[in-house]
C-alpha angles and dihedrals in degrees: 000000000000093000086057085066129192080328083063107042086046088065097040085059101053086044090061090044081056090051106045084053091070113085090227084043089233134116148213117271095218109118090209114039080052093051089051095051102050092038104249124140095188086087084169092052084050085047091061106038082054097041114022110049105049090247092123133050127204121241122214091253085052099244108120135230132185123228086205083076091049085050094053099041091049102095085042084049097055090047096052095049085051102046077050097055092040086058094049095048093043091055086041081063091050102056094036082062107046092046092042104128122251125233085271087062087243113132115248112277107242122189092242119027116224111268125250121271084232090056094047093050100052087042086055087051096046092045084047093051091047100046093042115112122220085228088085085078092043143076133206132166102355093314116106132180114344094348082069100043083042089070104036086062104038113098106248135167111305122236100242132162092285099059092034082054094048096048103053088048079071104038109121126222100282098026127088107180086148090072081048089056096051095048090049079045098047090048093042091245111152142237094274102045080050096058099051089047085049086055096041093058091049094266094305095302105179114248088021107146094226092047102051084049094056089044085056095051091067097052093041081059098043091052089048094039088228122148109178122235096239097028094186092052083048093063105031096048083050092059095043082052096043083050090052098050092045 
């Protein structure tokens, strides 16, 4: 690692921020796809940090995830279990306390009685069915089920002015990423969403079918007003539906 130098530990830091974005703190295994979403246009120099130096480790379902990062987040972690606990057993008091009988023997009235166990499960499964997304069932890119919903909704980098400028620095004739960018920027979606749906429309080649349909997407939205409530599982649920038509 060492012999990579500051260029390499750079990169390695960045991998582990991706990483610590995702909610299971691992990422995709795709060099690529990696190279696109931290910036770097060195992809061999990312291969080897990922592969090379024993810094990742490879997950059954061959994304990769470092235990540097678990190393790092422990003490977070514990906070955050605590501060977790403290909160359950603080609303436990509280409702110890306003159903605590009186010297009748009659509980305490309350202004709204707890609900049954029956009402706030079916209120968990409704809440469930309305927040699951039909990407469970899909796959894009290499993600598949709940690996892939798992990324459309983790809070990655955004796509700003910055990122939509440098990219189109390096834009070469008969490609427009840039106009990519501002679509993934227009709907939220971030860096690494971007870069999947770069790769999907053969890296923003003018006149590519999959391309032109993303960029109309945008307008078709702008013209509605419509911003969808999970932006990433939009896109990317438009260009599992655009796949399946052509």
């Amino acid at each position: 690692m060492a012999k990579e130098g500051a260029h390499g530990y750079g990169v390695f830091l960045l991998l582990l921020q991706l990483a610590r974005d995702n909610e299971h703190r691992w990422i995709t295994s795709d060099i690529e796809l990696l190279a696109y979403a931290i910036r770097e246009t060195d992809t061999e120099l990312v291969g080897r940090i990922v592969q090379n130096y024993e810094l990742f480790e490879t997950l059954p379902n061959d994304n990769v995830y470092s235990p540097v990062l678990d190393s790092l987040m422990s003490e977070y972690d514990a906070k955050k279990a605590a501060a977790r606990e403290a909160g359950r057993r603080g609303a436990a008091a509280r409702y110890s306390k306003a159903t605590a009988e009186q010297p009748n023997g009659d509980p305490i009235a309350t202004a709204e009685q707890p609900q049954s166990n029956k009402t706030i499960q079916d209120k968990t499964k409704g809440n469930f069915t309305q927040s699951r997304s039909k990407l469970l069932e899909e796959e894009f890119m290499g993600l598949a089920g709940a690996d892939l919903v798992s990324f459309c909704r983790s809070e990655g980098k955004a796509i700003d002015a910055e990122f939509i400028e440098a990219v189109d620095k390096k834009a070469t004739p008969g490609y427009t990423p840039q106009f990519l960018a501002e679509t993934c920027a227009w709907f939220g979606v971030h860096q690494f969403i971007y870069a999947a749906l770069l790769k999907w429309c053969n890296h923003a080649k003018c006149g590519d079918p999959r391309y032109t349909f993303l960029l109309k997407l945008q307008k078709d939205a702008e013209k509605a007003e419509f911003r969808p409530k999970y932006p990433a599982e939009y896109l990317v649920s438009k260009c599992i539906e655009f796949d399946k038509q052509h």
